[in-house]
N, C-alpha and C positions, 0 to 999 in steps of 0.2 A: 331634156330628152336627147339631145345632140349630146353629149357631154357622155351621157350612159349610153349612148349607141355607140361611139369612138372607143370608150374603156370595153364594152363588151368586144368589138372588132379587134382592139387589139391582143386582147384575152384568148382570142378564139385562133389570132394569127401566131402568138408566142404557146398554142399547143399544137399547129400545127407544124411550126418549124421544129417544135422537140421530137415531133414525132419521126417528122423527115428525118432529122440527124440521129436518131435513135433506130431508123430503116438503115441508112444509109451504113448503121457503125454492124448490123447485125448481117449485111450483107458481106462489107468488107471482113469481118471476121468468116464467114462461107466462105470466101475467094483465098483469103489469104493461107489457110492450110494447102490444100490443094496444092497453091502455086508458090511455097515454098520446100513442098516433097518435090514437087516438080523441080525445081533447081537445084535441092539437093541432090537427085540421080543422076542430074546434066552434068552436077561438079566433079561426078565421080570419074567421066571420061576420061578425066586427064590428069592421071597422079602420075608421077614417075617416084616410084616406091624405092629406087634405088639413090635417090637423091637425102634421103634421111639422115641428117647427122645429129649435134648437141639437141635440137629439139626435136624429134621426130618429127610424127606426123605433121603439128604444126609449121614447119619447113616447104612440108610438100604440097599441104589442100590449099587448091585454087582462090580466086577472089569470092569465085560464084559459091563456094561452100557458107563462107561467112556469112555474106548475105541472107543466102537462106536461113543460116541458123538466125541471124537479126529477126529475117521478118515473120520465126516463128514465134520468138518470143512476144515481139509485136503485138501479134496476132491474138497471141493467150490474155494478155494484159489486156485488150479490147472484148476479148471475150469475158473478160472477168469483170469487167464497166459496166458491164451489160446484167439488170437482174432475168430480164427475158432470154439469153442464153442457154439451151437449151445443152443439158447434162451428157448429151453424147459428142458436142463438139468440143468441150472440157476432156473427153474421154479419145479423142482425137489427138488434140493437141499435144498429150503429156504421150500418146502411145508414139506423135511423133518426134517428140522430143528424143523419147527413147530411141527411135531405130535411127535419127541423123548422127548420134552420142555413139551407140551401143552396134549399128548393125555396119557403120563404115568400114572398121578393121574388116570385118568379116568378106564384106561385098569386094573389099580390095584385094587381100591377101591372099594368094592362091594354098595358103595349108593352114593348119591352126595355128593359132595366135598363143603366146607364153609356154616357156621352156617348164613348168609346173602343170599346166594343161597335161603337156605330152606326156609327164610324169605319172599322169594318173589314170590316164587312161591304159599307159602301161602296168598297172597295179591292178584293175578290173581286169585286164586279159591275163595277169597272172593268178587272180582268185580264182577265171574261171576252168584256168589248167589244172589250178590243183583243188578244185572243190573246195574252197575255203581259203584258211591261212596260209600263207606262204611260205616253205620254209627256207633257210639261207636269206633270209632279204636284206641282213645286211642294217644301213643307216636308216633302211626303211619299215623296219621291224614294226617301228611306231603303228602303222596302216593296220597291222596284225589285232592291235591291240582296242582300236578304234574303227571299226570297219564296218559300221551299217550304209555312211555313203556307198561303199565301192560294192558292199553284197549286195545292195538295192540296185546301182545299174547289170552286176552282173546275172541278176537274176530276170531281168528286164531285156538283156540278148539273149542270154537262153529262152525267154519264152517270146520273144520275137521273130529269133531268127537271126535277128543281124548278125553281124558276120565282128563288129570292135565299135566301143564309143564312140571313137575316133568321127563317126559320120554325123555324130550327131552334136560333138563336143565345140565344134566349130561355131555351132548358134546359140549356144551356151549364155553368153552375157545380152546379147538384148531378147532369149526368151525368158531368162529368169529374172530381167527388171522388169520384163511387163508382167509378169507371175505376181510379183511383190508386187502389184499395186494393187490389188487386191485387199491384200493384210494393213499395206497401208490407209487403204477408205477405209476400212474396218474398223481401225486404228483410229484414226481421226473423227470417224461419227460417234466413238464413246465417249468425245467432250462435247461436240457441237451440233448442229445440223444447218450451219450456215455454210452451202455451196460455197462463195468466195474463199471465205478460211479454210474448207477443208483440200479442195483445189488449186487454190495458191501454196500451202504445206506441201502437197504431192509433189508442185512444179518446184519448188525451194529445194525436197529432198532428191529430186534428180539432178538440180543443176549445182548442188553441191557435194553428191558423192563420186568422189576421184580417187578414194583409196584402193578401184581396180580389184575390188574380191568378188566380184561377180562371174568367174570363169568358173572351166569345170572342175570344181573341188569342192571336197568335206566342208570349209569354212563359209563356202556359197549357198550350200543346201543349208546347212544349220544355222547360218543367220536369216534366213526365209522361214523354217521352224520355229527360229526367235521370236522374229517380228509377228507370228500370227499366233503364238502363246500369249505374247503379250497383248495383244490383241483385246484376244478372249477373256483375260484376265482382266484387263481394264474393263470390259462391258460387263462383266460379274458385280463391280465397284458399287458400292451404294453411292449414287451422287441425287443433288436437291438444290434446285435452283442455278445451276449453270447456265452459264453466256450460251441461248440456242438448244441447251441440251432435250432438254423437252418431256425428259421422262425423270422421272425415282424408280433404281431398279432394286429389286430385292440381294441381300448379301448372303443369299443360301443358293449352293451350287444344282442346278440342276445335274442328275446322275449322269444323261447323256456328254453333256459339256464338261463335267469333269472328266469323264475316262478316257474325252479326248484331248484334254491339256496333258494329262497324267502319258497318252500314250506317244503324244509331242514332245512330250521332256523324255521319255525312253528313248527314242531315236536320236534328239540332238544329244545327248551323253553317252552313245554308243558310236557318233559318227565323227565327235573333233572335241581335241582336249581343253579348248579356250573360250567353245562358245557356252558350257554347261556352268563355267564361274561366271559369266556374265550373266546368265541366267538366275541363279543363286544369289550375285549380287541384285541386282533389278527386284528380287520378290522381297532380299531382305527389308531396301529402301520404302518398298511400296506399303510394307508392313508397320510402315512409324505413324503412321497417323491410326488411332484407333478405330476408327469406322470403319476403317478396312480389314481389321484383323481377320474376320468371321470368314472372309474369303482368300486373302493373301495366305494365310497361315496353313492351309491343309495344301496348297498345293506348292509353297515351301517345305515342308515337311514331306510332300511323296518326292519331290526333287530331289532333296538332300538325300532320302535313303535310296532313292536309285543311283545318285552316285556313290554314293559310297560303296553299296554293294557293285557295283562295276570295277570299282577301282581298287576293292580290296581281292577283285576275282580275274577277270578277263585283263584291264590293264595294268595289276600289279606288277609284271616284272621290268616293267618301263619307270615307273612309279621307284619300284624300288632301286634301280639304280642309278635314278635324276634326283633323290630324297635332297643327299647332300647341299646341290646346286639351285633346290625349290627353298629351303632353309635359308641358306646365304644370300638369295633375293631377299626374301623379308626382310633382312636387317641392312637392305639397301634400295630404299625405294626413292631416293636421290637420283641416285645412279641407273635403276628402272627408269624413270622419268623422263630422263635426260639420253637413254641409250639413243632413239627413234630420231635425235638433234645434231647427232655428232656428225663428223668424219664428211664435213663437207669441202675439207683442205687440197684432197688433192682428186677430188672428182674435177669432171670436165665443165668448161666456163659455164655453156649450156644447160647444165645437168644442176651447177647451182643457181640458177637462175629460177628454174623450175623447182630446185628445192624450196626457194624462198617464198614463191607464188603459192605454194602446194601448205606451207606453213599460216602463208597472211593470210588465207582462204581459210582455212580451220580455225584460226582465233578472229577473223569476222563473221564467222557463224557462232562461237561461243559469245561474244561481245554482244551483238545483236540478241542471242536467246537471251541474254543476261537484263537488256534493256529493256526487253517485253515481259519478264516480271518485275522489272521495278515499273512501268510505265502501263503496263495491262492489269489490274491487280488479279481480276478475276480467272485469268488463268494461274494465278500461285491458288487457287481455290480445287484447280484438278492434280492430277501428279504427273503432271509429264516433266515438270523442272525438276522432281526425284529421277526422273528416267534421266533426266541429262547427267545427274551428278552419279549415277546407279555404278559405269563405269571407273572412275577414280579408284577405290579399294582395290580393283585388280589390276589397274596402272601402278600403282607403286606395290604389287607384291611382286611383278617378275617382267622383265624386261623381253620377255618372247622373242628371241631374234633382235629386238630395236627394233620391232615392230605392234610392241605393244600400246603407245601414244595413237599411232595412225587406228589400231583396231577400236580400242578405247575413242576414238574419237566415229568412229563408221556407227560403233554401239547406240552412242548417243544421239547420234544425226536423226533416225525421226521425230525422235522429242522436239530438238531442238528446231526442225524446221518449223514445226507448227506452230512454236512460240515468236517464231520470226517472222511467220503468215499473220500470226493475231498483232503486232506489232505494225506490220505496212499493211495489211487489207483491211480495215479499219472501215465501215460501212460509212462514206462522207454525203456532205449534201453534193459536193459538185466528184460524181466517182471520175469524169473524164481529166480531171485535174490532176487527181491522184495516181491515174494510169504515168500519166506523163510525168510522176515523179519520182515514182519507182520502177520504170522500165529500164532506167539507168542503172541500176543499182543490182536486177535482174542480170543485166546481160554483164556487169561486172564479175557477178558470182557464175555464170556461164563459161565467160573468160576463166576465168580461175581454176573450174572445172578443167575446159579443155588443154591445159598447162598441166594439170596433174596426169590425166587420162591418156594422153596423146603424147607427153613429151618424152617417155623411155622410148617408142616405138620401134628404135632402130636394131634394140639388142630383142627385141620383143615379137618382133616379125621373123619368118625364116622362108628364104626361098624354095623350091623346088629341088634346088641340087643340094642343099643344105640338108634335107630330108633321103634325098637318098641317100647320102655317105652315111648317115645315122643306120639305115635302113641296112644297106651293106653290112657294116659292123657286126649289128643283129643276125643277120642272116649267115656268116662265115666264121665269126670269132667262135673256135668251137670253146666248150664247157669250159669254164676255170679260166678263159683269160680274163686278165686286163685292162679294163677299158680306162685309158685316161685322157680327160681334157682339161681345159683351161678355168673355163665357167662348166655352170650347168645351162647354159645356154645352146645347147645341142639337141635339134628336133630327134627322139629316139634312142636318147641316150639309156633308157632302162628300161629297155623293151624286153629284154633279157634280164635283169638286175639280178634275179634268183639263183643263177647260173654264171654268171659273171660280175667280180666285185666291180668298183668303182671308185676312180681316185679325182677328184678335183682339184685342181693345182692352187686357186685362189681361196681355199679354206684352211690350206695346210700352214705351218707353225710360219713366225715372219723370216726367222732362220732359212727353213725350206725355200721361203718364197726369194730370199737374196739370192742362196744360192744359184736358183735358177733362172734370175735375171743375171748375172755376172756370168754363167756359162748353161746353158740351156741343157745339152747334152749331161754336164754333170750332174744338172740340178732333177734332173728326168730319173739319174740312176739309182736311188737310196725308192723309188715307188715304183720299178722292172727290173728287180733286183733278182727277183725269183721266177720270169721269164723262162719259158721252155719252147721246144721246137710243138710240144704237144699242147700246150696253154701258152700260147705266148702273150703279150703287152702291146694293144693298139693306141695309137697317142691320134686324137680325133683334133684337129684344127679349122676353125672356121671364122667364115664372116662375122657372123652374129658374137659370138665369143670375142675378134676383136673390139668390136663396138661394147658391147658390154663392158670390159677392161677400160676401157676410153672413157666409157660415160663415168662408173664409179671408181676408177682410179686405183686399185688394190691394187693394179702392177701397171710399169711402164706400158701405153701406148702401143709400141711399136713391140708387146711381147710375141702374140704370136706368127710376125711378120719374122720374125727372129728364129722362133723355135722350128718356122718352117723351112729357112734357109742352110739354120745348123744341123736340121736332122737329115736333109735331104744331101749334104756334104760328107753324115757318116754312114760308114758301111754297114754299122748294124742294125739304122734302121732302112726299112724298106717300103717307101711307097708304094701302094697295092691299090688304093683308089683314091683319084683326083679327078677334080670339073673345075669350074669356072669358081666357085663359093665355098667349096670346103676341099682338105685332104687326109689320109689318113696313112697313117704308119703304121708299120709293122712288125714289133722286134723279139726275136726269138732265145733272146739271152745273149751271155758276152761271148759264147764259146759258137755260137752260131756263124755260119758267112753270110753274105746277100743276098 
């Protein structure tokens, strides 16, 4: 009797100490959100944003920022331990994941964030000058041809009110990450319905996308369109017996849910020219397995005839005169490949250092989704390792800028988070073990993140007076001038675009670009050649533009430290506005005086 009273006592003492420490972990996950928003608004007090060099951001944010990023992540991994965690502190953690990642720039920066932002918001206040297409646009014709992003917000201020994107373009990147989480659970419940897996995928896919397209642009909205096409299309999937999935769905579309896939892929093919082949690739892939045909196949087939007929209609004159240059990728998809790798030689220390991190972070996410279908079998049983691989055919068709690797790899990032969720969250007997052995491993890929995300920040940011010299420009260069700078790293540089060309020094031939480091003034004159008292040539010099040049290297350092010394030395050009962060010149041709 004593023997089975001691074993019962202790039986009853080893559930109550689980219980305690299972209180104790669901509390600590309630506290620790909280109190590391809290630290990260306290971190925010004290940036000095002018301190920004080879690494940006990360140069500037305090001790206390880190921290808090630490004890979010903590915090998630402890919520994830836990099967009694309840789904809204999950839904917490990752929204605040998001706003310490996505809403910092924004809380700091007194104007908008990326010289590409500014760009486009200046394309929406030109559709809604001219009721439409633009005429004269110049390099920017492409918008013309592709314009459901910008007709969507331009029709969104007209029926508003507002007055320019501009106010709204600011909160851009952490409203439309937490937008996408959305498409993302959507996404993730058409394999599973295990909470841990499909919450740890969520937390994986934020804390490893650092390719920075989430601002306000065409390729932001229509990888959002992406990601909830495929969505839809995956939950269409006939699937049967999956890991958690829980259901057999039928492989016959309902009418409602088709004509809204169908009316998803109209918008992303009329909004950006790179996310509708990514789309097209993704259905072909999904189409190899025959169970899927019944569903994949009509709505690759409404895909492909709405591109087509867009591009043999609205954007054929772009089409037809890049044919040449589309052709000559194909028979160089080496050289595609390989473009998004180069030209780290004579960027700054800093700059490759973060290229390197920005790289090891992309193939430890490939490595890892790689290891979770040889080590998971049952997810090679859904398709989302099609989704990872869906990308590559349009990696080696065309090198996009050398920026086709980093898109092709953005592409793939939700697939492959999930396979790297099914991989470390792995349901064990002892889960507190396991927190503690992939928390490291978390805040690695965090790190990683914040290196890609954070580390241009210097050419990325623009101050106040930076924006008004841009601002100036716009408002006095009358019709038919000139506008030239260094980069496009100029808040405002195409606020006008339709009415005034645009010359960037760092895109022109490498000839051009010697000459205008060997004598600045000469190298300026072969692009204010044709300069008049009536249209004259503004040469815009700034901060941000220096840095820029410094981080990636396409010309000495000390260029426009140079161009502002020699122009301000000759008489034909004419300083008309200078602050503290930018200056601007003014030149009215060679026969002019000062």
């Amino acid at each position: 009797m004593s023997t089975a009273y001691r074993s019962k006592s202790r039986s009853a003492a080893g559930k109550w100490h689980r219980h305690d420490r299972a209180t104790a972990r669901q509390w600590t996950v309630r506290l620790v959100l909280p109190a590391a928003l809290a630290l990260w608004l306290l971190s925010l007090r004290h940036v000095h944003l002018a301190g920004m060099r080879d690494y940006g951001l990360l140069q500037v944010l305090p001790v206390l920022f880190w921290v808090a990023l630490g004890l979010l992540a903590l915090g998630f991994c402890l919520a994830l331990s836990d099967r009694r965690t309840a789904g809204g502190w999950f839904v917490g953690y990752v929204l605040g994941l998001i706003a310490v990642i996505h809403a910092t720039p924004t809380l700091l920066y007194p104007t908008l964030r990326y010289s590409w932002a500014w760009k486009h918001v200046a394309v929406v206040d030109a559709v809604i000058r001219h009721h439409g297409a633009v005429p004269r646009a110049g390099q920017l014709s492409l918008y013309n041809q592709w314009p459901g992003f910008f007709d969507l917000n331009a029709f969104f201020l007209q029926a508003t009110g507002l007055h320019s994107a501009l106010g709204y373009a600011t909160w851009t990147p952490p409203v439309f990450n937490a937008v996408l989480l959305a498409p993302l659970l959507l996404l993730y419940r058409t394999v599973t319905r295990d909470r841990r897996l499909i919450w740890g995928a969520v937390w994986i896919y934020y804390s490893c996308s650092w390719v920075g397209q989430d601002y306000f642009s065409p390729q932001a909205f229509a990888f959002l369109l992406f990601v909830t096409l495929m969505a839809l299309v995956m939950g269409q999937l006939p699937t049967s017996a999956l890991y958690g999935a829980g259901d057999i769905r039928t492989d016959r579309w309902p009418v409602g849910r088709f004509v809204l896939v169908m009316v998803l892929a109209a918008v992303i093919i009329s909004s950006h020219p790179l996310t509708p082949l990514m789309l097209v690739s993704a259905l072909v892939v999904l189409s190899f397995p025959r169970r899927n045909r019944r569903v994949v196949l009509p709505v690759l087939a409404g895909a492909v005839l709405l591109a087509v007929v867009w591009d043999a209609t609205v954007a054929r004159p772009y089409l037809s005169a890049n044919l040449g240059d589309f052709l000559g990728s194909l028979l160089k998809p080496d050289t595609n490949v390989a473009s998004g790798l180069a030209a780290l030689g004579t960027a700054a220390p800093g700059e490759v250092v973060v290229a390197w991190v920005d790289r090891g972070l992309s193939a430890a996410v490939i490595l890892l989704a790689v290891i979770a279908v040889l080590v998971r079998p049952w997810v090679r049983r859904t398709c989302l390792p099609l989704l990872v691989l869906a990308p590559l055919p349009v990696l080696t068709a065309n090198a996009y800028g050398g920026e086709m690797i980093f898109r092709a790899y953005l592409f793939a990032l939700p697939a492959a988070a999930f396979l790297i969720a099914a991989l470390l969250f792995k349901r064990g007997s002892r889960p507190s073990l396991r927190v503690l052995a992939v928390y490291p491993l978390l805040a690695a890929l965090l790190a990683g993140l914040m290196f890609g995300y954070y580390g241009k920040e210097s050419a990325n940011y623009f101050t106040k007076d930076e924006v008004a010299a841009g601002r100036y420009v716009a408002a006095t260069a009358p019709p038919g001038s000139t506008i030239v700078s260094v980069t496009s790293a100029v808040p405002g540089l195409y606020l006008r675009y339709d009415q005034n060309p645009q010359v960037q020094l760092d895109s022109q031939t490498l000839n051009d670009r010697r000459r205008l480091v060997n004598d600045p003034v000469t190298g300026l004159a072969g692009f204010v050649q044709h300069a008049t008292p009536q249209r004259p040539a503004y040469v815009i010099l700034s901060r941000a533009q220096a840095a820029d040049i410094y981080e990636r290297g396409v010309l000495p350092a000390n260029t426009v430290q140079r161009m502002d010394s020699d122009l301000a030395r000759n008489r034909g050009y004419v300083p008309v506005y200078r602050n503290k962060d930018a200056v601007v010149y003014r030149y009215d041709g060679p026969g002019a005086g000062p």
